[in-house]
C-alpha positions in Angstrom: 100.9 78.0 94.1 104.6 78.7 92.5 107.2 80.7 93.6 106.9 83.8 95.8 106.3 86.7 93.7 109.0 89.7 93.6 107.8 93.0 94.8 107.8 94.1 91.2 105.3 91.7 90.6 103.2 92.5 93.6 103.2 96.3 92.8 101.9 95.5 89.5 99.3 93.6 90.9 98.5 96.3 93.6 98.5 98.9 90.9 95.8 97.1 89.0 93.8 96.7 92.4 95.0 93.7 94.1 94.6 94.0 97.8 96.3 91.0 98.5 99.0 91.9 96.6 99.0 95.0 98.7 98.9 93.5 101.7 102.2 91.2 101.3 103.6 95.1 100.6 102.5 96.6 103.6 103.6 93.1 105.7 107.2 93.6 104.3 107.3 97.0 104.7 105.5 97.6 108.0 108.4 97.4 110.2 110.6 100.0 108.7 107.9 102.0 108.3 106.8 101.9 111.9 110.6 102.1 112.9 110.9 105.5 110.7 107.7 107.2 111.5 109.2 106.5 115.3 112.1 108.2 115.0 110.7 111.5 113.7 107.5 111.4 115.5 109.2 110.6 119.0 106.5 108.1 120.7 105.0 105.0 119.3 100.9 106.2 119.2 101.8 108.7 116.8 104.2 106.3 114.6 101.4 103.5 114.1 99.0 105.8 113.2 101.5 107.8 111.0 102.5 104.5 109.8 99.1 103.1 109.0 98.3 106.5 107.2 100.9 106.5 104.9 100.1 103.4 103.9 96.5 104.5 102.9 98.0 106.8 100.9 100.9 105.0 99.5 97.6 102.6 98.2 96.1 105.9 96.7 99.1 106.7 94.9 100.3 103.5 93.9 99.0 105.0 90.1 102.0 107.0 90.6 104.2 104.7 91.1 107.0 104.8 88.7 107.5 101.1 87.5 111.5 99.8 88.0 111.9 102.4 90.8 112.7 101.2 94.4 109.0 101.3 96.3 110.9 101.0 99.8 112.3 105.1 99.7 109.2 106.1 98.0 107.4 104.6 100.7 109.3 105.9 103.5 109.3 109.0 102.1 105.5 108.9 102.7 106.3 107.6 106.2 108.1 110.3 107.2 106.0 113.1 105.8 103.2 111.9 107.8 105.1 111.2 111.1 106.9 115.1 110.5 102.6 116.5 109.7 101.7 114.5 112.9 104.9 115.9 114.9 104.7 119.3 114.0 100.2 119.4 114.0 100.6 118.2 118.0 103.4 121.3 118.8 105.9 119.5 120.3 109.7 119.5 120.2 110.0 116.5 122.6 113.7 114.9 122.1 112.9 111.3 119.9 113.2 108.2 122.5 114.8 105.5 120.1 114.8 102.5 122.4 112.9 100.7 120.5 114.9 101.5 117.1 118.1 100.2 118.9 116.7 97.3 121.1 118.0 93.9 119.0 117.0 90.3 120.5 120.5 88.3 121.0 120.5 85.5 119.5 123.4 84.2 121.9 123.6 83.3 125.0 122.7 85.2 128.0 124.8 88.4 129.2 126.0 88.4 132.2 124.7 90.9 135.0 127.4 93.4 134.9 127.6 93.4 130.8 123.9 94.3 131.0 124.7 96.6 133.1 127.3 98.3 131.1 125.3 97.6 127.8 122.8 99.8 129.0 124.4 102.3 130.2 126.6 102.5 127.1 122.8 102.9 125.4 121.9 105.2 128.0 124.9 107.6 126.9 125.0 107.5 123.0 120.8 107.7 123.1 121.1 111.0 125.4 124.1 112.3 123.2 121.8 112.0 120.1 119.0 113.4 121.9 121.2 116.2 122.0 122.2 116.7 118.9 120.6 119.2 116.2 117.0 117.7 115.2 117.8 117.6 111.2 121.5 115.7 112.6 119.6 113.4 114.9 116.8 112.4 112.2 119.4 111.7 109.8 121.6 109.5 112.5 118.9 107.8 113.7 117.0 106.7 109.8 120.5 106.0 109.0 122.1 103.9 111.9 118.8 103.1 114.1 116.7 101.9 111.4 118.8 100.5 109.3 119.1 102.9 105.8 120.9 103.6 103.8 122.1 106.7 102.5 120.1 106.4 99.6 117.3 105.6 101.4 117.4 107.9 104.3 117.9 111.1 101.2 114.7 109.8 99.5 112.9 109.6 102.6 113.7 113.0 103.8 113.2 114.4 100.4 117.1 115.6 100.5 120.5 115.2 98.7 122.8 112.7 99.3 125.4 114.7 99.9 123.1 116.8 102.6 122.7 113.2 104.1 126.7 112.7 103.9 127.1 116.3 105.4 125.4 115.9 108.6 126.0 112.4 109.6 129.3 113.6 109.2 128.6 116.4 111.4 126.3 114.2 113.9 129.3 111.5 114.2 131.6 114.1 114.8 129.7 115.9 117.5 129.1 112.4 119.0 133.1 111.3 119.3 133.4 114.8 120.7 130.9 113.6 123.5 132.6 110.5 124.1 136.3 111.9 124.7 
């Protein structure tokens, strides 16, 4: 066995039926995709099995695929079409709980009592102040500074401009230092 292959190479060989190929796709990809379809679908049920969906589909469409473009946005796209179908199909408007977006294991060493303390209740505050905000401001926050995207990313995945990205994490940010002060 060589050198890995590049994820160029393993859409190609998806494309032309390779599960396995796939499924070193899906293992690379599955926790942004999990992380995304949890921010717009609000509970973690609903993000695996919007997650798990889009991949079946992402398979389906893989003939689709346009070869040289990025597969992560086109992906997440997907992702986040399936976690808005399964949010809006179930009726509810529940504010998104992004815990688990924002939760990071320390690599250092062990905070002390009262910094855990004030850690989480600094998290506490900024996670009810975007709860608050607008939900187009707080989906576009949270892909962007939750689950790591970029603009780029978050704008394909939404299916918007990048300047409508720009525009209202500008306006999200803003709302949020307004909060704090």
């Amino acid at each position: 066995m060589g050198r890995p292959l590049d994820e160029s190479d393993l859409i190609g060989r998806a494309q032309r039926g390779d599960t396995h190929a796939y499924e070193e796709l899906v293992y690379a990809h599955q926790g942004i995709a999990f992380r995304t379809a949890y921010v717009i679908a609000g509970n973690a049920a609903d993000a695996e099995d919007a997650a798990q969906d889009a991949f079946v589909k992402a398979w389906r469409a893989l003939g689709r695929f346009r070869e040289g473009a990025p597969f992560r946005p086109w992906l997440l796209q997907i992702v986040a079409n399936e976690a808005r179908n399964r949010r809006r199909s179930a009726g509810r408007r529940a504010h998104l709980a992004l815990r688990a977006a924002t939760e990071q294991p320390s690599g250092d060493a062990a905070p002390s009592p009262e910094a855990s303390l004030l850690s989480a209740e600094r998290r506490d505050a900024l996670l009810a102040a975007v709860n608050e905000l607008p939900e187009d401001q707080r989906t576009v926050i949270a892909l962007r500074f939750f689950a790591g995207l970029s603009e780029h990313e978050v704008a394909e995945a939404l299916s918007l401009p990048e300047g409508t990205v720009k525009s209202r994490s500008a306006r999200a940010l803003e709302r949020l230092r307004e909060s704090y002060d």
